[in-house]
C-alpha positions in Angstrom: -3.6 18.1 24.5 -3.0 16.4 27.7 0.9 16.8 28.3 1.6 12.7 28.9 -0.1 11.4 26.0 1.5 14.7 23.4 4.8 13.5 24.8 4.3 9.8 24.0 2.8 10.6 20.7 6.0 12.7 19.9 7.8 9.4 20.8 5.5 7.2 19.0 6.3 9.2 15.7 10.1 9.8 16.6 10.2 6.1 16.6 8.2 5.3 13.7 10.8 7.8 11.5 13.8 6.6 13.0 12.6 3.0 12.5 11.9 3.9 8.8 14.3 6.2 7.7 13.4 6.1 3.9 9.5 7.0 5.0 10.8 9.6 7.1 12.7 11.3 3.9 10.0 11.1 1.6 7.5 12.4 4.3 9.7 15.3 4.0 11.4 14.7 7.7 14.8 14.6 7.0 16.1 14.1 10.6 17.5 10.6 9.1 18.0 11.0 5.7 22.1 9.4 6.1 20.3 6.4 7.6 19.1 3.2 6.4 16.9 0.8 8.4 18.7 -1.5 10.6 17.7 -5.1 9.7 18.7 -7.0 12.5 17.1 -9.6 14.7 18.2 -7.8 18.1 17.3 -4.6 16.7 13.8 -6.0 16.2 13.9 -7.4 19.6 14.7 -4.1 20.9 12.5 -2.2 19.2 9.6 -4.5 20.1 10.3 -4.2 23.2 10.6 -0.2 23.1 7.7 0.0 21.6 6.1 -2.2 23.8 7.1 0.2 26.8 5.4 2.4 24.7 2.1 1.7 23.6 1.8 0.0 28.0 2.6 3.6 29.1 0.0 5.3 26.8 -2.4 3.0 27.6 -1.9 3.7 31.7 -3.7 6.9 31.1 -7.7 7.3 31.9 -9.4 8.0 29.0 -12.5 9.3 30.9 -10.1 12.6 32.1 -9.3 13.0 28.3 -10.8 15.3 25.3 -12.5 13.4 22.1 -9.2 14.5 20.2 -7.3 13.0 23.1 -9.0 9.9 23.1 -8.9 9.2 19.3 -4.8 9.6 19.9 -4.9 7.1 22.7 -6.7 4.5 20.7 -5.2 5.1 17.2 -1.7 4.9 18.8 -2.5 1.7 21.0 -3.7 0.2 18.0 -0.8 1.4 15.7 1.8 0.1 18.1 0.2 -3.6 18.5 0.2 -3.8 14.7 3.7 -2.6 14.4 4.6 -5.2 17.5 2.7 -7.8 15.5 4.4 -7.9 12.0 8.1 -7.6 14.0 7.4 -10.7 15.9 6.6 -12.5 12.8 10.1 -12.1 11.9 9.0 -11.1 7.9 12.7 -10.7 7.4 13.5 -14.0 7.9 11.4 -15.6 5.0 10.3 -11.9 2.8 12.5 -12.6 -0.5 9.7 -10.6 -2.4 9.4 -8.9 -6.0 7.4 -5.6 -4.8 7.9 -5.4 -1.0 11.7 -6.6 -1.0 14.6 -4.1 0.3 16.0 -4.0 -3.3 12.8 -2.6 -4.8 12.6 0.0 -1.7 16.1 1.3 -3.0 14.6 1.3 -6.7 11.2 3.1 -5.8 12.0 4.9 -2.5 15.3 6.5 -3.3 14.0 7.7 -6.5 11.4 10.1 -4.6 14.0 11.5 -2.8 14.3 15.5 -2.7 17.5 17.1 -1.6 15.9 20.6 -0.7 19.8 21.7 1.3 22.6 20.8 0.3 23.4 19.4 3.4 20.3 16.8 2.4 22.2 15.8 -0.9 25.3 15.1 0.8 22.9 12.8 3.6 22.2 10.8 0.8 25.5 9.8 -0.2 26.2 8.7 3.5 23.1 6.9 3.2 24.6 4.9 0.0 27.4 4.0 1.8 25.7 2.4 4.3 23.1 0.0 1.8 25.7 -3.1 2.0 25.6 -3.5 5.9 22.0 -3.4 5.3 21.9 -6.0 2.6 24.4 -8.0 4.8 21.7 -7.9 8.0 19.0 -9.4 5.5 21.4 -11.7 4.3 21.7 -12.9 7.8 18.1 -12.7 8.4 17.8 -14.7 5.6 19.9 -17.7 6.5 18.4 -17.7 10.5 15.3 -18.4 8.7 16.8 -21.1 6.4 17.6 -22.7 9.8 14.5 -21.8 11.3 12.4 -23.8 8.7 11.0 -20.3 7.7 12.0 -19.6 3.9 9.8 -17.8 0.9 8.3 -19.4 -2.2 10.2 -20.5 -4.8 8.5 -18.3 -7.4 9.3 -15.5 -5.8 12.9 -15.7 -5.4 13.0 -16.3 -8.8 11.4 -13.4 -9.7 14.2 -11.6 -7.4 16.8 -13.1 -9.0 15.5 -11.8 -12.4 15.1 -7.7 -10.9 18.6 -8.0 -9.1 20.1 -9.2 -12.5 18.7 -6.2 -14.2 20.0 -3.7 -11.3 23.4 -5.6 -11.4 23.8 -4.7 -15.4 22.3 -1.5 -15.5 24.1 1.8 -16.1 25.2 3.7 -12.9 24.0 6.2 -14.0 20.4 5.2 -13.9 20.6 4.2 -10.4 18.4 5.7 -8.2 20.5 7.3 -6.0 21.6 9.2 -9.0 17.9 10.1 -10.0 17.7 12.2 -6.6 16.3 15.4 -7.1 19.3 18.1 -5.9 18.6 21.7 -4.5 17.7 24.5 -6.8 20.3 26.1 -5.9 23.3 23.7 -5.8 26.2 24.9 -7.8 27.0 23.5 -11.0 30.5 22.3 -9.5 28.9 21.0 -6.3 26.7 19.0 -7.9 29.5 17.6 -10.4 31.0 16.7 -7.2 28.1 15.1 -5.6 27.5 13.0 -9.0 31.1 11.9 -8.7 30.6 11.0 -4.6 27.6 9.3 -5.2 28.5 7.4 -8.5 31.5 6.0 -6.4 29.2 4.9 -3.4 26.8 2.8 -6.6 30.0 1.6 -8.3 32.0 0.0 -4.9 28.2 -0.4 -2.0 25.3 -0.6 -3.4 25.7 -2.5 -6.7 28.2 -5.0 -5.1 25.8 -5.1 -2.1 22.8 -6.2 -5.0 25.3 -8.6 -7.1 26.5 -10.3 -3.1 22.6 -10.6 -2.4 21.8 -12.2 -5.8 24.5 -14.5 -5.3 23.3 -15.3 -1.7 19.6 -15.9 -2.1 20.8 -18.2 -5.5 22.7 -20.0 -3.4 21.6 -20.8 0.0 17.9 -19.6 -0.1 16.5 -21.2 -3.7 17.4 -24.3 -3.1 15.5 -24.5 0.6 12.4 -22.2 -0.9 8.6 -23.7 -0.3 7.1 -25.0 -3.5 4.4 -23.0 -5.2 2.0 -25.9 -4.0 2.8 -24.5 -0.2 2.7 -20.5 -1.0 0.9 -19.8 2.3 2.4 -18.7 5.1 0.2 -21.3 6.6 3.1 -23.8 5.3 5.5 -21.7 8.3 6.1 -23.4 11.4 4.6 -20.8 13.2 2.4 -20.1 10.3 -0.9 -19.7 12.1 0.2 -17.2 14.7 1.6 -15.1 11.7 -1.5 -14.9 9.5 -3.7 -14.0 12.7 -1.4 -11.2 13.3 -1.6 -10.1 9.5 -5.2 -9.9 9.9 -5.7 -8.0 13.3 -3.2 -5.6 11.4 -4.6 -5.1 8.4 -8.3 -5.4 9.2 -7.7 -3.8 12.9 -10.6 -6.8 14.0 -9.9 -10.3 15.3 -12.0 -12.2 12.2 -11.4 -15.4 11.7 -10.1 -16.0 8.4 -12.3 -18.5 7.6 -15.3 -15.8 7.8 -13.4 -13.7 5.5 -13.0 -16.2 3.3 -16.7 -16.7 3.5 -17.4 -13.0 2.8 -15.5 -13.2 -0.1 -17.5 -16.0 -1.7 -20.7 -14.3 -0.8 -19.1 -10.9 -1.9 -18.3 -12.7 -5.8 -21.5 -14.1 -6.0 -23.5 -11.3 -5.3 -22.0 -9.2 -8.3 -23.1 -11.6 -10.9 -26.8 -9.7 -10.8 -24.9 -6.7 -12.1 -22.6 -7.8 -14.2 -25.5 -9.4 -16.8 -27.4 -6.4 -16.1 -24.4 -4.1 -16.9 -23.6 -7.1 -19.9 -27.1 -6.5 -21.9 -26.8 -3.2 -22.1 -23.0 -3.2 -23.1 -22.3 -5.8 -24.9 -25.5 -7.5 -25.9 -24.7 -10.5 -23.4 -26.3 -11.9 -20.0 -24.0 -14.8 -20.3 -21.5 -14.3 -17.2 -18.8 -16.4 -18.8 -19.1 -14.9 -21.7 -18.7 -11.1 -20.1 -15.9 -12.1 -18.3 -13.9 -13.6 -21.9 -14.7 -10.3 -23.5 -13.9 -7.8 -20.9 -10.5 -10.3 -20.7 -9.5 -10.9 -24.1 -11.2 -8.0 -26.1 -8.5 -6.4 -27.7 -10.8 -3.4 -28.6 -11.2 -3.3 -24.9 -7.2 -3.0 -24.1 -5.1 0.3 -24.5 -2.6 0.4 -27.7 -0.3 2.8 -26.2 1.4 3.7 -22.7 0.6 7.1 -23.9 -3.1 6.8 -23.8 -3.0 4.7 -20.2 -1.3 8.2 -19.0 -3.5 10.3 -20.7 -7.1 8.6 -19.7 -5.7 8.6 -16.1 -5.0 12.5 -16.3 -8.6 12.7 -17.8 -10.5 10.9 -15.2 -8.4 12.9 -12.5 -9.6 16.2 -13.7 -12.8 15.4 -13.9 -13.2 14.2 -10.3 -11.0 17.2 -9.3 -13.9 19.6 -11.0 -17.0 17.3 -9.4 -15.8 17.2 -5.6 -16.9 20.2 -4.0 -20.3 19.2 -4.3 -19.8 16.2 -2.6 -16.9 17.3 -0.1 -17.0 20.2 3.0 -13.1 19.5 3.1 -11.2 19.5 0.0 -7.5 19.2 0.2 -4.4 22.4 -0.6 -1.9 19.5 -2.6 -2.2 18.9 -5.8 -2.4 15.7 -7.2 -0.4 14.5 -10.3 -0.2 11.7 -12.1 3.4 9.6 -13.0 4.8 6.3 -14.4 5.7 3.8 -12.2 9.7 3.7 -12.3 11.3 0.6 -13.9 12.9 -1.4 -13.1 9.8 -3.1 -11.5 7.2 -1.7 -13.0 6.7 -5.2 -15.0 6.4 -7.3 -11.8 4.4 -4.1 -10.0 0.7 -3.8 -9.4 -1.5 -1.6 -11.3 -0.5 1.3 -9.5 -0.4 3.2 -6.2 -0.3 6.6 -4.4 2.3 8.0 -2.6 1.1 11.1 0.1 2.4 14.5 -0.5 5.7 15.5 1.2 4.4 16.4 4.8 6.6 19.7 4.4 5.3 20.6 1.1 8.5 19.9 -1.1 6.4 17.1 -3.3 2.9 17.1 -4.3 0.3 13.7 -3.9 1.6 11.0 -6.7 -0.9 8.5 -8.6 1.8 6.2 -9.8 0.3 4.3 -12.7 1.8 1.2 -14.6 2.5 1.7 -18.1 4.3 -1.5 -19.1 2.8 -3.9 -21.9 -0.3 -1.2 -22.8 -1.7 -4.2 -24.8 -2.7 -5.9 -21.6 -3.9 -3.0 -19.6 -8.2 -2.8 -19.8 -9.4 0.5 -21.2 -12.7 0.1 -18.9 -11.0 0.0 -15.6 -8.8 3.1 -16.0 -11.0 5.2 -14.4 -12.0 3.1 -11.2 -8.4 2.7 -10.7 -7.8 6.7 -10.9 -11.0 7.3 -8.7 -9.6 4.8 -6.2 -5.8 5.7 -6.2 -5.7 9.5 -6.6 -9.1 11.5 -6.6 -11.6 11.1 -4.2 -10.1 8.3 -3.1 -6.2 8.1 -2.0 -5.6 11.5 -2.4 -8.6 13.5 -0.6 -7.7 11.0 2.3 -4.3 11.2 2.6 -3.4 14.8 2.0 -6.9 16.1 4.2 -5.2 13.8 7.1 -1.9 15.3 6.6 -3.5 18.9 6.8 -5.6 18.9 9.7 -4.3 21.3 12.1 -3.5 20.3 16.2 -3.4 16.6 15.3 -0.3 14.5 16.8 2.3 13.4 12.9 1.4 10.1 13.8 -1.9 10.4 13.0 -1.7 12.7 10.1 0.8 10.8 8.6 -1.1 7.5 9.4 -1.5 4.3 7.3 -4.0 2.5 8.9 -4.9 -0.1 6.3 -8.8 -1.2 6.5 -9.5 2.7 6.8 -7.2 3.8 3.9 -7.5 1.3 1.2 -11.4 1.0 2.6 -11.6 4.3 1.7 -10.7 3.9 -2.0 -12.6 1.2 -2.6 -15.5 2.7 -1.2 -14.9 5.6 -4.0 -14.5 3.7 -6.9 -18.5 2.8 -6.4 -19.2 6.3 -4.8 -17.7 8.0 -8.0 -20.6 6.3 -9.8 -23.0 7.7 -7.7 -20.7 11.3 -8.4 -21.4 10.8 -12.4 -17.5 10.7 -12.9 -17.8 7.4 -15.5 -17.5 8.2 -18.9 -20.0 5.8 -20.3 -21.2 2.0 -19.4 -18.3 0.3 -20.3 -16.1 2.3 -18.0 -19.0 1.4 -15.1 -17.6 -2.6 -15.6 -14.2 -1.3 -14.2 -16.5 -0.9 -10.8 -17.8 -4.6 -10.5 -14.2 -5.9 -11.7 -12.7 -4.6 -9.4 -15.1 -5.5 -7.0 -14.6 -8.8 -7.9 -10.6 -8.4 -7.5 -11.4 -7.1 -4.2 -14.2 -9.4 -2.9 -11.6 -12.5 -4.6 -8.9 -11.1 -2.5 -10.9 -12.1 0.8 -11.2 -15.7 -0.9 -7.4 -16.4 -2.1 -5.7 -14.7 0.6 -7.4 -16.5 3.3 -7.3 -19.8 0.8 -3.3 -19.7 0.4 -2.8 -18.7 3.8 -4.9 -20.6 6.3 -6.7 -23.0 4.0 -3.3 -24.1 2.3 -4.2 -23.1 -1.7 -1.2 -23.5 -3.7 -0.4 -20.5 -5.9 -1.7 -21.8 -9.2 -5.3 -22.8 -7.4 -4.9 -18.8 -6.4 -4.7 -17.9 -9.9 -7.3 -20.1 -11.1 -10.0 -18.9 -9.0 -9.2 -15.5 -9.7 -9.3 -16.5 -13.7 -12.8 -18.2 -13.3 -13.9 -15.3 -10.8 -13.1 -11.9 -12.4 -12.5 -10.1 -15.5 -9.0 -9.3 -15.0 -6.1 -10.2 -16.9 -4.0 -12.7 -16.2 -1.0 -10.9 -15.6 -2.6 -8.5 -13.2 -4.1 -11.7 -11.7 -0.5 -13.2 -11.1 1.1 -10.7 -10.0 -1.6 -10.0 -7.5 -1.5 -13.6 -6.7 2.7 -12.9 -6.0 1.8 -9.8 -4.3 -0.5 -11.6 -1.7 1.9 -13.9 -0.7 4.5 -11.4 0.1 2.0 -8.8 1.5 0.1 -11.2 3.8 -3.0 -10.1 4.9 -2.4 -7.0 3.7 -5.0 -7.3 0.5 -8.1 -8.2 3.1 -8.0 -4.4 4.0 -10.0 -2.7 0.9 -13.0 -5.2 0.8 -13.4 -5.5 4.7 -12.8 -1.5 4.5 -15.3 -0.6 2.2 -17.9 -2.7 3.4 -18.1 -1.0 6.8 -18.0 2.9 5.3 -21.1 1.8 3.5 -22.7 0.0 6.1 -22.1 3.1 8.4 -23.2 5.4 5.8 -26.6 3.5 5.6 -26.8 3.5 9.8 -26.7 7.5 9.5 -28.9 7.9 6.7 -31.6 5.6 8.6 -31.0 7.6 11.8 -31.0 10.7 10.8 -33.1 10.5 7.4 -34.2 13.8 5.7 -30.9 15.4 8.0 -28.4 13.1 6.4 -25.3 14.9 4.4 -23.3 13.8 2.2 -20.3 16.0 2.9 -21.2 16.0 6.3 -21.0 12.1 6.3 -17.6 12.2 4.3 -16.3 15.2 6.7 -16.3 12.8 9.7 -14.7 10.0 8.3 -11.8 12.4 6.9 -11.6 14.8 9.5 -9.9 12.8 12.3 -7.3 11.4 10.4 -6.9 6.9 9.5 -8.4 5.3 12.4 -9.3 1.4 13.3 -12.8 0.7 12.6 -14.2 0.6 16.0 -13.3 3.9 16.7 -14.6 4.8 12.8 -17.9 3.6 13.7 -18.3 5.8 17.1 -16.9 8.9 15.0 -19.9 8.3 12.7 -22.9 7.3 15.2 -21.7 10.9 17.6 -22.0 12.6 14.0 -25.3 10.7 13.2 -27.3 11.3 16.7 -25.9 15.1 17.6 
């Protein structure tokens, strides 16, 4: 690897864990595991401009001098770097008060992956406790700059807030996370008595004071200043526009206009309705699309009875795509993927689940975190899409292949580039159909409503956010749009405005792996693979479209 850019990719990553000391620990780098992130505004100045120096300096180098490996690192970096630039001049911390993304719920969720593998790891995580109320204190101060800025969050979503921190404030402290840490093998009975003790004290007098102060704070000086749910957008900002645009280069790595995604998504929900009265006659004896959507909605023979039968159905699906990939895979991944809970609290205002990557040092295997709360309301038929998507092929095979390719620079191993990785699992939900992995028909409707979530994203994310939709008109369209339930659809709904831009990834992903797939097969026709065409898009870890789309064309024409 050429000696300039190795060093500046070592930087690159050095910088991404140090700025992120929680992603660091639960990548299995604990360099920084007595650190929290430092929230301030002239941190973020000086880390934009760091970074800045950066991403300049790797981009000084020729990339005609430079292997194909070399080149990928150059671009992937430079494109990294502007997205991380991006969302830190948007100042998110001034106006984020957010149920899922908020630094509250990062101490719920993020803590309680935490592995102490040393001692010396366990006793870095009661330093880190320690330190949670200066943190809170930054974002408190964050909080009011953007008060005086004009810049402040929706009302619904502070109140939301206000609900989780009440719940944290009055829970045991014992079931804090910081007490949920897994502790070395190894540890001493009276060592870890001792840390127990240390760490119960650091809950008890920082970190649920530091909650019950930022409760109080966000009651009383944010609330009454938060935008109505008629202006959820972050188009209702002062510097609004700039902010979106930036969301959207991010998380789509393409300058689009929003109003052509927006576009897209219309086009995208219409052209689903074909299948879904297709799919409909042969299910449930209906062409009618109004009438498909109110049964797959309010069926109640459609809906799980249990959170033990979400859990189970998930494991099912999981195994099965674990037995079917080889035949459709050259590279299958070493870690093991497993299937969890999503912790509470939360879990009631979370999304209907995630992944988190395997520990990159092999302490922690791939998780497909799943939401169990209020089985009643959770669809039987989209179970499996949602395992196929979050865990296997989808999440899973991408992630952990990534983080075991050999010679590769952390950053790109470790890499979250958006479009590519939630592209990625949308694209598997429909390629698992093609795999045979759907149990039955019914189970195939989980594929078109979530298509429909996905293509609906494109519409209400872009609506709120440039076109000034009001959160209820969000919901609404989503209601008359899709299948999905309502409380999925409003909490999605909450989720978009707090993750701006961030939702316009899967749709905008998934449409170019299959319109790249279809360039190969029609250039190379009887020569195309299957696991040759999923090979290349795995093998080089996440990467910005653009650079997706020459990966695949090289593969195509060699």
């Amino acid at each position: 690897m050429n000696e300039q850019l190795s060093a500046i990719a070592e930087r690159f990553w050095d910088w991404a864990m140090e700025e992120s000391p929680m992603w660091a620990t639960i990548l299995g780098d604990h360099r920084f595991d007595s650190e929290v992130e430092n929230l301030s505004a002239e941190h973020e100045q000086q880390s934009i401009a760091d970074l800045t120096a950066l991403r300049d300096e790797a981009e000084t180098i020729d990339p005609t001098g430079l292997t194909k490996d070399d080149r990928i690192t150059r671009h992937v970096l430079m494109s990294e770097a502007d997205g991380y630039i991006g969302a830190m001049q948007s100042r998110q911390h001034e106006y984020l008060v957010d149920p899922m993304l908020g630094l509250h719920m990062d101490v719920v969720q993020g803590i309680s992956q935490f592995r102490a593998n040393e001692d010396a790891h366990a006793w870095a995580f009661v330093e880190k406790a320690s330190k949670v109320g200066r943190q809170f204190d930054q974002l408190m101060e964050r909080h009011r700059q953007g008060v005086a800025n004009g810049r402040t969050p929706p009302q619904v979503a502070v109140e939301k807030v206000l609900a989780q921190l009440d719940s944290l404030v009055a829970a045991p402290v014992e079931s804090n996370a910081f007490l949920q840490i897994a502790l070395p093998e190894d540890m001493t009975d009276t060592e870890q008595q001792r840390w127990s003790q240390a760490m119960a004290d650091q809950v008890r007098e920082v970190v649920n004071p530091a909650f019950a102060r930022y409760r109080a704070m966000i009651a009383d000086e944010v609330l009454p200043h938060a935008r109505p749910q008629a202006k959820s957008g972050v188009c209702w900002l002062p510097d609004g526009e700039e902010v979106y645009a930036r969301a959207v280069k991010r998380f789509t790595s393409l300058d689009m206009d929003p109003r052509q995604i927006h576009q897209i998504g219309l086009d995208g929900i219409a052209s689903l309705e074909d299948e879904y009265r297709e799919l409909g006659d042969g299910v449930l004896g209906t062409t009618d699309l109004a009438e498909i959507y109110q049964r797959l909605r309010n069926d109640p023979s459609l809906r799980f009875e249990t959170a033990d039968q979400i859990q189970q159905q998930a494991e099912r699906a999981t195994a099965r795509a674990i037995e079917a990939i080889p035949d459709w895979f050259g590279r299958l991944p070493v870690a093991e993927c497993i299937v969890r809970p999503i912790p509470e609290p939360g879990a009631k205002d979370a999304t209907l689940a995630y992944y988190l990557p395997p520990a990159d040092d092999g302490s922690r295997p791939g998780i497909f975190f799943i939401n169990l709360t209020e089985p009643t309301t959770r669809t039987r038929y989209e179970s499996e899409a949602l395992a196929f998507h979050e865990g296997v092929p989808g999440h899973h095979l991408q992630l952990s292949i990534a983080q075991e390719l050999e010679g590769l620079p952390s950053f790109r191993r470790n890499g979250l580039v958006t479009v590519y990785v939630e592209g990625w699992g949308l694209y598997c939900e429909r390629m698992a159909d093609e795999m045979g992995l759907y149990s039955g028909g019914l189970e195939r409707f989980g594929v078109l409503s979530f298509d429909s979530w996905r293509a609906g994203r494109l519409v209400v994310d872009t609506g709120m956010h440039t076109l000034g939709w009001s959160r209820q008109q969000a919901i609404d369209y989503l209601m008359e749009n899709s299948p999905q339930a309502q409380n999925n659809i409003e909490n999605e709904v909450d989720r978009y405005i707090g993750y701006t831009g961030q939702a316009l990834a899967y749709k905008i992903g998934q449409r170019e792996i299959f319109r790249l797939r279809d360039e190969a097969k029609r250039t190379m026709g009887s020569r195309f693979d299957i696991k040759g065409f999923h090979d290349t898009v795995l093998t080089s870890g996440p990467v910005p479209l653009d650079l997706l789309g020459e990966l695949v064309s090289e593969w195509a024409t060699s």
